[in-house]
N, C-alpha and C positions, 0 to 999 in steps of 0.2 A: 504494500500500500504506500503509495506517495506521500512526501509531509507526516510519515510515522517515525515522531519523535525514538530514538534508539535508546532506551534506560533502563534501570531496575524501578518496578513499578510496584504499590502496595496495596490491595485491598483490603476493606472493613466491610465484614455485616453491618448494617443501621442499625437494626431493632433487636442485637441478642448478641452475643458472644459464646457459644455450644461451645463443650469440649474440642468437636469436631461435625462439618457439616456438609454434605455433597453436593454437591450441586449437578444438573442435567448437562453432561455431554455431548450427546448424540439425537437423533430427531428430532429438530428442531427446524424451525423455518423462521426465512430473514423475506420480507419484501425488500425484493429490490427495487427499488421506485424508476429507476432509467431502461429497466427490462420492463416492468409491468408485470413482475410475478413475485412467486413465493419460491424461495432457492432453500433449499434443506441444507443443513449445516452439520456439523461434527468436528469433534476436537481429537484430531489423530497426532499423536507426537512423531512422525514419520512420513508427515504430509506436510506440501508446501502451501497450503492452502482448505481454507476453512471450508469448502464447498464441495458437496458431495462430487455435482460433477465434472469437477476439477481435480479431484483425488483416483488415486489408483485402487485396484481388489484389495491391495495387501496393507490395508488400514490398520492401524494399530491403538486400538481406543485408551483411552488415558482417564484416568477416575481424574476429576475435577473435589478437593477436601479445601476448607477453609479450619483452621485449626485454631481454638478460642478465638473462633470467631475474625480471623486474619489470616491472607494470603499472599504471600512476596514474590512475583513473576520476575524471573532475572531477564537482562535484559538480551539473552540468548532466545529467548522465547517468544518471540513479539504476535507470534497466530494467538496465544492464550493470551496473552492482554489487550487482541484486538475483539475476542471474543467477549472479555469482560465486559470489555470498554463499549463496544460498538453494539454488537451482533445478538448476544444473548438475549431471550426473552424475559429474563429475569431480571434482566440487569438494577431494576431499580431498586432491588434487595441489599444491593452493596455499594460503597462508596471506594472512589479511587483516593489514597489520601495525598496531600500535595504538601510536600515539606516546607516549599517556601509560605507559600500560602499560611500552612501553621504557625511558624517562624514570625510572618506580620502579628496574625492574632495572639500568640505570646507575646511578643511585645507591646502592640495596644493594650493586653491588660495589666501586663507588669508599668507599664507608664500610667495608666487611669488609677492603678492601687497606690501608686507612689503621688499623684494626684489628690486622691482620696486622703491619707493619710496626713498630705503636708495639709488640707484643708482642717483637719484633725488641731493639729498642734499651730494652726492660726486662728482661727476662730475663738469669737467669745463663747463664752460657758452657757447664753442663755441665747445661741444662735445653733448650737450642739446637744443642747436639751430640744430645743423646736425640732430638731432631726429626730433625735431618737424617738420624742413623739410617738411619729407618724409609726413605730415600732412595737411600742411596747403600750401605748396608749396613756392613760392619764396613772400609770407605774412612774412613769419618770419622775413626779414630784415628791417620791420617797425617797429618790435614790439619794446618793450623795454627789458633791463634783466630779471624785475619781471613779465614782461608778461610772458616772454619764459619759467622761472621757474614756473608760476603759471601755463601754459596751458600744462608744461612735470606731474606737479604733477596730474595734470586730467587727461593725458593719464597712465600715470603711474596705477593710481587707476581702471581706466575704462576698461585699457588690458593692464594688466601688464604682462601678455605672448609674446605679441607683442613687448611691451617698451623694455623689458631684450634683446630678440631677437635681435632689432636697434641696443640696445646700445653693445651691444657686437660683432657685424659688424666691423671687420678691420677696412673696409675702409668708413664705412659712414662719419667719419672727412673728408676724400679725397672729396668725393662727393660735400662735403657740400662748400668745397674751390674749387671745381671747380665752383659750381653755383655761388659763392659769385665771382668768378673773372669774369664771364660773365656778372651778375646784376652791377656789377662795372664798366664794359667795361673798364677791363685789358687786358680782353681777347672776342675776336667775337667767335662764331661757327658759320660756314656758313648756310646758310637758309635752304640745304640740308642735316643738321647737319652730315657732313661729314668729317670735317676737323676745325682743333681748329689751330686760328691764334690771336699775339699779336695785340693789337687793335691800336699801336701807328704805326706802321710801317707795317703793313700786313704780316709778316714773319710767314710761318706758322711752329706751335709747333707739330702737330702731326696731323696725319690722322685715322679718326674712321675705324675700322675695319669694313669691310661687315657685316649685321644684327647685331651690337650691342649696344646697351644703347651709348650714346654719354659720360654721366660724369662718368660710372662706367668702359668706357673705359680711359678716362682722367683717376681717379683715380688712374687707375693700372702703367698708363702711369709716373705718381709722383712718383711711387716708385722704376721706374729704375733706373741706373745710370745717365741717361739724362735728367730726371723726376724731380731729387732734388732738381738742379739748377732751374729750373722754379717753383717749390714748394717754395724755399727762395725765390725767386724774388715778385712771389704773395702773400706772408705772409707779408714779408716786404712792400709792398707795402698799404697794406690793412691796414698793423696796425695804 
């Protein structure tokens, strides 16, 4: 075949890793779309070619094993990884694996983790608590400083795609002071979480819009002009 790259190639099952697993050989059919047919195929290790009638009687059929679930075609053998690669009816069962390719993706996540991490040991304490949050829920107001720095550096490390994402959120600070004035009972949200009212005098601050998140509607709500005054009031409050 033209333009077939010449190498050691490796396959993976997708969906399992078996001790060991065979895969079909012989009887098979390929369309050939520039013939307009169906050309039967087979994997002879003493044939030059994948195609029945293109092979000679004296065929010699080759068991096809993936062995825990991996396969390493050297690059002496290029009919069986054109078979993998190309021809097989199976083929969506396995993947070729591509070392540079994995190469890139360890290192975007070893640089996203190192990312993660430095956000870790720069941020402030009550921008790392709004992170874990989103994790552990309204736990984090028990925890202590180095719990919240110890349980951001194991998110950080564990999906540091995620942690970057958080932490680069506007408004998850906002979120995080609106939960922390509810757990305070500065402020109630009614049972219908509908409506956010001062918890000293029932006055209420604002009304949740139809179908939306209750604190990422507060949130937005902190940042209008009406919003700020009650943003100092709960800061100051809390501190």
């Amino acid at each position: 075949m033209k333009n077939w790259e010449v190498k050691e190639r490796t396959y993976q099952l997708k969906d399992s890793s078996p001790l060991t697993y065979k895969i079909r050989s012989s009887r098979m059919l390929w369309f050939d779309e520039d013939k307009g047919i169906n050309r039967e195929i087979r994997y002879a290790n003493n044939q030059k070619s994948l195609f029945v009638e293109e092979q000679d009687k004296y065929a010699q059929l080759q068991h096809i094993v993936f062995e825990n679930g991996m396969l390493t075609v050297p690059r002496e053998n290029p009919l069986l990884q054109q078979l993998l690669s190309l021809y097989h009816p199976d083929k969506w069962l396995w993947e070729e694996l591509d070392a540079v390719k994995e190469a890139k993706d360890d290192i975007d996540m070893i640089e996203q983790e190192i990312e993660a991490q430095r956000l870790v040991q720069e941020l402030e304490i009550e921008h790392l608590e709004a992170i874990l949050r989103t994790e552990v829920g309204s736990d984090v107001t028990k925890m202590s400083t180095k719990e919240i720095k110890r349980d951001c550096y194991l998110f950080a490390k564990n999906n540091p795609e995620l942690f970057i994402e958080i932490a680069n959120d506007e408004d998850i600070k906002l979120r995080n002071l609106a939960n922390r004035a509810v757990e305070s009972h500065l402020v109630n949200l009614t049972d219908d979480n509908t409506v956010f009212k001062w918890a000293k005098n029932g006055k209420t601050i604002m009304k949740v819009p139809f179908d939306e998140h209750p604190y990422t509607a507060f949130a937005r709500f902190l940042k209008t002009d009406n919003g700020v005054d009650v943003m100092k009031a709960i800061q100051k409050k809390l501190t």
